[in-house]
N, C-alpha and C positions, 0 to 999 in steps of 0.2 A: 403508363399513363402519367400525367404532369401532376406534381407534386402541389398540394393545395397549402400556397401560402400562405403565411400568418404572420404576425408581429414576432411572435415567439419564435418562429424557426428562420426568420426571413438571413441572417446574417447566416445560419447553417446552411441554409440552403445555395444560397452565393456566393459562397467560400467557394469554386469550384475555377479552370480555367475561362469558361464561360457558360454562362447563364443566360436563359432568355423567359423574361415572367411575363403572362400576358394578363396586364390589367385589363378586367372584363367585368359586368353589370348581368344581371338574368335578365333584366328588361331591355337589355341592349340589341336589338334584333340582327348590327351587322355582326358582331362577337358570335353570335349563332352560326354565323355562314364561316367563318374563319375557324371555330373549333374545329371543322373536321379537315381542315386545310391543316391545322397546326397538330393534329394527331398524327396526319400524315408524314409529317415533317420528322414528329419526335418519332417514329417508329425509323426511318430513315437516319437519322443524326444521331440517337439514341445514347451511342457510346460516343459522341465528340461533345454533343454539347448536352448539360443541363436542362430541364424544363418545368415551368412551374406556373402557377395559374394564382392570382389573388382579384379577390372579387371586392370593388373599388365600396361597395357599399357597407358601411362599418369600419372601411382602412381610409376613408378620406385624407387621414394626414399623414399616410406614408403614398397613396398615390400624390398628395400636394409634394411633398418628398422629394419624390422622382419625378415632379412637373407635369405629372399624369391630367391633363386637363380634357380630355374627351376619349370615349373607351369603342372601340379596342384602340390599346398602347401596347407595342410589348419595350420591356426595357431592358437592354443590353448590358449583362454585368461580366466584369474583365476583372478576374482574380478577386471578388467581392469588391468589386466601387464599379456604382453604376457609370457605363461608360457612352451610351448613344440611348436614345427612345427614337421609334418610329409610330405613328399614329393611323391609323386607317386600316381598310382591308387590301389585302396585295392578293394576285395570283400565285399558284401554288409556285411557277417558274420565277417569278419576281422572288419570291421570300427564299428560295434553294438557292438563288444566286448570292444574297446577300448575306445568308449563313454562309455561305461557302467562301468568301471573302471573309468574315467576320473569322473562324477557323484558319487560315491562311493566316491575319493577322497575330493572331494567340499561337501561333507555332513559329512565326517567325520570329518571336522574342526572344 
């Protein structure tokens, strides 16, 4: 299960090759439809990449941060510096492609 970030762990948690945090809201109704897309994902990726989940409401100034301006965001961290944000909901095949380039990149460094 994705790691529920915080102010306090955000830079432990990002230390990694890569990271993917999904800025999300409770009242956000499309974030509902994409959690179980993204559980999917991390139970699949598990061991390549990182996952972690911060709830925009109370972190305003770390989603301002990371340019976080409408949720779902997730944001792409490459060796802890955030590196790309994507916004919206994607299909499960859409977001496996783009972890899977995202991986590809981080190992060909």
């Amino acid at each position: 299960m994705s790691t529920e970030i915080t102010p306090n762990n955000l830079a432990a948690e990002t230390n990694n090759p890569l990271t993917v945090i999904d800025f999300w809201a409770p009242w956000c109704g499309p974030c509902k439809i994409l959690d179980p897309i993204l559980a999917d994902l991390e139970a699949d990726y598990g061991d390549q990449i990182h996952f972690g989940r911060m709830n925009v409401d109370g972190n305003q100034e770390i989603a301002e941060k990371y340019h976080v301006l409408s949720v779902p965001s997730l944001v792409i961290f490459k060796n802890g510096k955030a590196a790309e944000k994507v916004s919206g909901i994607y299909p499960k095949d859409k977001l496996r492609k783009y972890f899977d380039q995202k991986i590809s990149e981080v190992q060909s460094i």
